[in-house]
N, C-alpha and C positions, 0 to 999 in steps of 0.2 A: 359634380359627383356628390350623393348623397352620402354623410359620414355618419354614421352610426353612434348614438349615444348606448352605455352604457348605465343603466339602471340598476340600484341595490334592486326594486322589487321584482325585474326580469331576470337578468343573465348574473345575480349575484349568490353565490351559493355559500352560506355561512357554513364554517367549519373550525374545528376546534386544531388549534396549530401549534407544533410546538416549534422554536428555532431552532434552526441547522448547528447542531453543537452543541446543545443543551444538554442536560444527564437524562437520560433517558430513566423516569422514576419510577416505572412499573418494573425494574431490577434490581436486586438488591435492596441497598439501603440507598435510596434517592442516587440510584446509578453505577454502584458502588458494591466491589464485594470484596472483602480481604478472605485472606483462608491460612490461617497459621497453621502449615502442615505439621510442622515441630520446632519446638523450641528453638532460638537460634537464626543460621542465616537460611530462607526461603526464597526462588531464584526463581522466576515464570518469564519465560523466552519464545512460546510458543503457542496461536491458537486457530482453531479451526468449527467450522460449523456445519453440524447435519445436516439431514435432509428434513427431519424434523422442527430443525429452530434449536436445536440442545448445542452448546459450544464445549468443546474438549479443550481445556487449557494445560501447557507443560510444562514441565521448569526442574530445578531439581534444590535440593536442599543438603545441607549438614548434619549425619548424627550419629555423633559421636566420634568428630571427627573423619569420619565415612560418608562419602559421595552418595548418595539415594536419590533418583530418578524419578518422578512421577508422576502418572496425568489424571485431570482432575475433570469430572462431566457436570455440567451445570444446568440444571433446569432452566425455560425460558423465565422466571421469574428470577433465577440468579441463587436459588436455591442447587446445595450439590445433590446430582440423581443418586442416589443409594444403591441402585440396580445396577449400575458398572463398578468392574473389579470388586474390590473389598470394602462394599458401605462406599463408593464411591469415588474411589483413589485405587488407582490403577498402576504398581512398579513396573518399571522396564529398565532394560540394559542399558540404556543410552546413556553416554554423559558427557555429552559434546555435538554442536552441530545439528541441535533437534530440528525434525520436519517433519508433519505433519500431512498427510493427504487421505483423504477416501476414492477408494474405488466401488463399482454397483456395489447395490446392499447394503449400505454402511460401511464396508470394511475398513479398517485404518489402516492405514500404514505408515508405521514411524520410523522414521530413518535418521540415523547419525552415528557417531564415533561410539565403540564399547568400550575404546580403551586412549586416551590419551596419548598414547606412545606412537599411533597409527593415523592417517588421516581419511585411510578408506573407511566408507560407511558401511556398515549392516541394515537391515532392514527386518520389522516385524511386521506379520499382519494378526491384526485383532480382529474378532468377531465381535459383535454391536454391545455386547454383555463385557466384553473385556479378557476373555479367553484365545490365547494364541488360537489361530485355524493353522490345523496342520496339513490344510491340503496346499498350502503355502512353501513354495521352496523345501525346506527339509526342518520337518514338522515346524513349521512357523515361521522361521526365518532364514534370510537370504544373508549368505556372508561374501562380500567381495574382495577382491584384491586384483590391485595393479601395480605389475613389478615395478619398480622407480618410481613409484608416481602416487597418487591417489585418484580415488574416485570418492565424489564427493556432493553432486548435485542432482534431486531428482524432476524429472516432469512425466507426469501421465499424461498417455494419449485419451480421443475417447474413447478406445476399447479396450482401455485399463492397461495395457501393456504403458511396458514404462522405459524413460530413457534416462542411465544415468551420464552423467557428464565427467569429468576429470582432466588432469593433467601431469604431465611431467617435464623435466628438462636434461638433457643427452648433451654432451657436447656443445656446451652454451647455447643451445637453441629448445626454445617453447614448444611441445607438444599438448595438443588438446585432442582428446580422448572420446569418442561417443560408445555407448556401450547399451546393444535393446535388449529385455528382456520379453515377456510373454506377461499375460496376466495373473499366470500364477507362479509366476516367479523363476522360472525356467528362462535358459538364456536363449534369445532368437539367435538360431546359427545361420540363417537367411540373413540374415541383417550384413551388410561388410564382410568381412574377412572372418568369419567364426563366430559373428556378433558383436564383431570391435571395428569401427572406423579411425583411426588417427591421423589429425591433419598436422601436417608444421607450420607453425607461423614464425618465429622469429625471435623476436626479445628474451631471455632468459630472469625478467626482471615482475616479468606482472603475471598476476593468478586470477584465477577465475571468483568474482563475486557475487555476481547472480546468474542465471539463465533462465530466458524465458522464451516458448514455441508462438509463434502468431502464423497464420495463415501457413503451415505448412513449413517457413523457415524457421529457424534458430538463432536466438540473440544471444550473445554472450557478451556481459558486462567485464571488462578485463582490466583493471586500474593497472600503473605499474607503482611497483617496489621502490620508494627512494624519498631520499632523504630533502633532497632540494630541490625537486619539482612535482605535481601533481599533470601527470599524464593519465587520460579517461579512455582507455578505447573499448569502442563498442564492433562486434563482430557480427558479421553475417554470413548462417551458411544455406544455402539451398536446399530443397527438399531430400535431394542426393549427399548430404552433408558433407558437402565441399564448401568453399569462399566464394561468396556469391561477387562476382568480378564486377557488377554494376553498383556493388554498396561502396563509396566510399574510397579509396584505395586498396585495389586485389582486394576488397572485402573487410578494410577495417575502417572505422571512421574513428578520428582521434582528434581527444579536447584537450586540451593545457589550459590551466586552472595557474595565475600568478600566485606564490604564494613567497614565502618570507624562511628561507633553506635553514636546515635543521629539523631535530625531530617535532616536527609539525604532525599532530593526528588529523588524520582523514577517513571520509565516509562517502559512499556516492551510492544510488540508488536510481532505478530504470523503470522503466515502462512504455508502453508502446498504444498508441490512437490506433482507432481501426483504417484508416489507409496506410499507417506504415509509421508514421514519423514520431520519432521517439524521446520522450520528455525525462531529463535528467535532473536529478537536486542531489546536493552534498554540500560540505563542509570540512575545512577545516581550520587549524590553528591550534594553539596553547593558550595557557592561564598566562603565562610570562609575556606574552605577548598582547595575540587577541586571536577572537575566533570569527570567521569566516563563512556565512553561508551563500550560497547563489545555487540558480538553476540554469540551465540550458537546454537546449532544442534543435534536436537537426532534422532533416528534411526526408522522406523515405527514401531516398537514394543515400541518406550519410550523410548528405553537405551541414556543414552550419545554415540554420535559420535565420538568416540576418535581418530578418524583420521583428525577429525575437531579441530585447534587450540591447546590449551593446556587440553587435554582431554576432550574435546567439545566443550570447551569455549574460545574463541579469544577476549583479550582487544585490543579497538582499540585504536589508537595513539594521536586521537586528543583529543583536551581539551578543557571544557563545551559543551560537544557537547552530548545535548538529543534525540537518535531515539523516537519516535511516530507514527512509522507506517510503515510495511512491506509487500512489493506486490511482490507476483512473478508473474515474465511476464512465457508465453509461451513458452521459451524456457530455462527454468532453470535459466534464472538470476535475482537476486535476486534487487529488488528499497527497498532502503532504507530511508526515509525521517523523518527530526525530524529539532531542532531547537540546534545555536549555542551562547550561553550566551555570551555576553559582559562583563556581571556581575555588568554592571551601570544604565543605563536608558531602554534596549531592548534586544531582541532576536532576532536574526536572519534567517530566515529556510535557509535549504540545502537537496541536495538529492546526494547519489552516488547510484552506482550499484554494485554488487557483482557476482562471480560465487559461484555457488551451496557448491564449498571449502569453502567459506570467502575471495578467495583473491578478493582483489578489481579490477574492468574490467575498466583499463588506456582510453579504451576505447571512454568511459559517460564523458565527462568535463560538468560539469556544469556552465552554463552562466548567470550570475543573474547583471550582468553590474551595480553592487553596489545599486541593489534592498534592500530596507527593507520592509523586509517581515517577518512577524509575521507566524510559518505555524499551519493549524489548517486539510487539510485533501487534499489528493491526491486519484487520477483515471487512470489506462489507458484506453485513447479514445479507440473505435473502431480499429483505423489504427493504435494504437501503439503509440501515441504521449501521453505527460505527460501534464494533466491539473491538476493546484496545488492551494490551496486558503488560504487564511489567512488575514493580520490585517498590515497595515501599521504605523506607529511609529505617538503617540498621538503627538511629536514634528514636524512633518510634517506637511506641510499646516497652516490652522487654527486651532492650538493645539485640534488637534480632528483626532480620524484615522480610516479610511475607509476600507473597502472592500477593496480585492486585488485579482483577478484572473491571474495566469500565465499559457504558456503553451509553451511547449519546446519538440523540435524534441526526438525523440525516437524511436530505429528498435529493434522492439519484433523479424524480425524472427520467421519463420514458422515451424521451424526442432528444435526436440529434444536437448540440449545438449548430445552429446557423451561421453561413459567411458572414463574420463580422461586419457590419458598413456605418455608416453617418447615423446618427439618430439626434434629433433635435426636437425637446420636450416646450411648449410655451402655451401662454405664460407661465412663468416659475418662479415665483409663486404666486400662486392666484386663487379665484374666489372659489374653485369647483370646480370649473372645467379648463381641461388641460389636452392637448395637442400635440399628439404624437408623430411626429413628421418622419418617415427611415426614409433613405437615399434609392435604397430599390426595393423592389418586393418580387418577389422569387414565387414564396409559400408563407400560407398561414403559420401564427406565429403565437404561441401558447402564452398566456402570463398569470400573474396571480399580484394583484396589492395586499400590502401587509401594513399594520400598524408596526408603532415602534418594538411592541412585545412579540412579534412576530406572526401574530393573528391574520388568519387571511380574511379580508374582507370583498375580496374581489375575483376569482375566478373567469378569463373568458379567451380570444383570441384578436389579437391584430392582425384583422384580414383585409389593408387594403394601406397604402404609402403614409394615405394622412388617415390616422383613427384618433376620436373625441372621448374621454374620460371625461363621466359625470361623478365626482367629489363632492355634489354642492350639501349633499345629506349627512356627510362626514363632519366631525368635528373637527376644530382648527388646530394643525399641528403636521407631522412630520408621517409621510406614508413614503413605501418602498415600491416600484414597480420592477416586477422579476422576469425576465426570460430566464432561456436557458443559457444563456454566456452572458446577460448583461444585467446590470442593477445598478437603477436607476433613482435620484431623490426627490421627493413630491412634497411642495412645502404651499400648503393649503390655508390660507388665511380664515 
């Protein structure tokens, strides 16, 4: 069988690259944007991006001892837009619980607590300029309530109609809440019983932490409450928003996390691969102790993944280091973002990425050039770049800490991850040419070599079991060869 060399002067497409993680320096200040709203403490927990590439960031601040609420719109260059709300800063009600979504047109919708005392959300819709739209609920905004209980979580459909989520507890037993509204903010009385569905489930002890729609069903991330164990259950309900009886047990799949009883903080964070099967990461622990991170993974039916880690579950190595939040990009791999304790004055954020396994993708360096950064919520742009927000240290500056938006290169890649299988590179290292040997071949198979700065100098595809890398033109030293779930090391004499 004839094997194909690869050639810089044929199939080699120079291109200008930056790495996965890098600061992205066409924003701000080399990646970078602080925004001292006011004097004092400045809090950003929130962000989201148009359709244009403009990011709306939200958070809230202190002044004068007064809670002030605000969202702030950002030019793609990291510059603030002047043309939303006032010179650019936008008040709202909110001060607790912010969320963030667009429906067509631009419209916002921000949703969270008005008031502390309550944990039902309200809801605003904003017009693209920053003015309530009052064809909105009642002129602008939607006020909810559920008796016993709160409502608390939102997801839009794609025809803008929306579902919120909640819960209560009765009689020592869990109630979870589904509640639809219309697009314009009107309750669906077709939906359930008046617009309300409530299922029972059980436990009187865990609450709802995230929820996410995939294919028609409904996830709900539901930790429990307690003090000397870390229980994860994940819920499944049908398109009819019942308990989908094939997830799991009657519909919940449940993780026990060993942990060390006492008040132990904890954090867990979800997401879901497009066949079903859903990727966990959390943490926890204390300063007095130690802190805790690992992931897990179960199978679209619920089961644990016991091909994943130590029977589904992978601790990870580092120390105080809390996940808070888990995206999968488009092509199976996994963004990991949370914060890493000092355990004296601050926290730190960080992000890695993962394949679909747990191993970590050498790939992602993350570039944060002795940022401090507080992290409070991450996006992938449009193009696959990583815009990340959070709280700079109140010892910074004028002991007071501000907004912080970052944003850092990132290649989602447009092609599936492939069935993981054998890959055997030889020789390694060698003069130039190198031998790519996989165990099966299914489908062609995309790559890119990079030097150590992350430059790509090789663009093409492995379209056949054994394919020949021509290197002999490269200089001697250390190249990366990339799929999309593997990364590989080429050490070229």
């Amino acid at each position: 069988m004839k094997k194909p060399l690869l050639f810089f002067a044929f199939l080699i497409t120079f291109v200008s690259f930056a790495q996965d993680g890098s600061l992205d320096l066409s924003f701000g200040d080399d990646g970078v944007v602080i925004t001292d709203l006011h004097e004092g403490s400045n809090f950003s927990s929130a962000v989201i991006e148009q359709l244009d590439g403009k990011v709306i960031s939200g958070g809230f601040s202190f002044v004068n001892s007064t809670e002030e609420n605000a969202l702030i719109r950002y030019n793609l260059d990291g510059t603030v837009d002047t043309s939303f709300g006032n010179n650019g800063v936008l008040i709202t009600p909110i001060v607790g619980n912010l969320d963030l979504k667009f429906q067509q047109g631009n419209k916002l919708i921000v949703s969270g607590s008005v008031d502390h005392s309550t944990g039902n959300i309200s809801l605003f819709r904003y017009l693209s300029d920053g003015t309530l739209d009052n064809t909105f609920a009642t002129n602008g905004v939607l006020a909810t309530d559920l008796p016993n209980g709160n409502l608390y979580k939102i997801n839009l459909f794609d025809d803008d109609s929306f579902l919120l989520t909640g819960s209560y507890n009765a009689n020592n037993i869990f109630f979870i809440v589904f509640q639809k509204y219309l697009n314009n903010g009107t309750l669906d009385t077709s939906f359930g019983n008046n617009g309300r569905i409530i299922n029972q489930i059980g436990s009187p002890d865990s609450f709802i932490d995230e929820v996410k729609i995939h294919s028609n069903s409904i996830y709900v991330l539901a930790p429990k409450q307690s003090y000397n164990d870390f229980v994860i259950s994940v819920l499944k309900f049908t398109e009819d928003y019942i308990l989908d009886d094939n997830f799991g047990t009657n519909g919940i799949a449940t993780t026990s996390i060993d942990i060390i009883p006492g008040n132990s903080q904890k954090s867990i964070a979800f997401d879901l691969f497009d066949d079903g099967s859903i990727y966990l990461a959390g943490g926890h622990g204390n300063c007095d102790d130690f802190y805790m991170a690992f992931h897990a993974k179960l199978k679209p039916d619920g089961e644990k993944d016991t091909s994943f880690g130590n029977y589904g579950v992978q601790v990870l190595s580092s120390n105080y280091y809390m996940p808070e939040q888990v995206i999968i990009q488009e092509n199976n791999r996994v963004l990991i973002a949370g914060n890493v304790s000092e355990c004296f004055e601050w926290s730190f954020a960080t992000i890695s990425r993962y394949f679909s396994d747990g191993f970590e993708d050498a790939s992602f360096n993350l570039q944060d050039d002795g940022q401090e950064v507080f992290f409070d919520d991450m996006q992938i742009l449009a193009d696959g770049k990583i815009i990340m927000v959070g709280t700079t240290p109140w010892y910074n500056g004028n002991f007071g800490s501000d907004f912080a938006i970052v944003r850092y290169n990132n290649n989602t890649l447009s092609i599936s991850e492939f069935e993981n299988q054998k890959t055997t590179i030889y020789p390694n290292p060698s003069n130039g040419i190198f031998t790519i040997e996989r165990e099966l071949f299914s489908e062609n198979t995309p790559f890119q070599i990079t030097d150590i700065t992350g430059k790509i100098i090789i663009l093409g595809e492995l379209t056949e079991k054994q394919t020949q890398l021509n290197l002999s033109s490269a200089q001697s030293g250390v190249y990366f060869l990339k799929t999309s779930n593997s990364v590989f090391r080429l050490m070229k004499n």
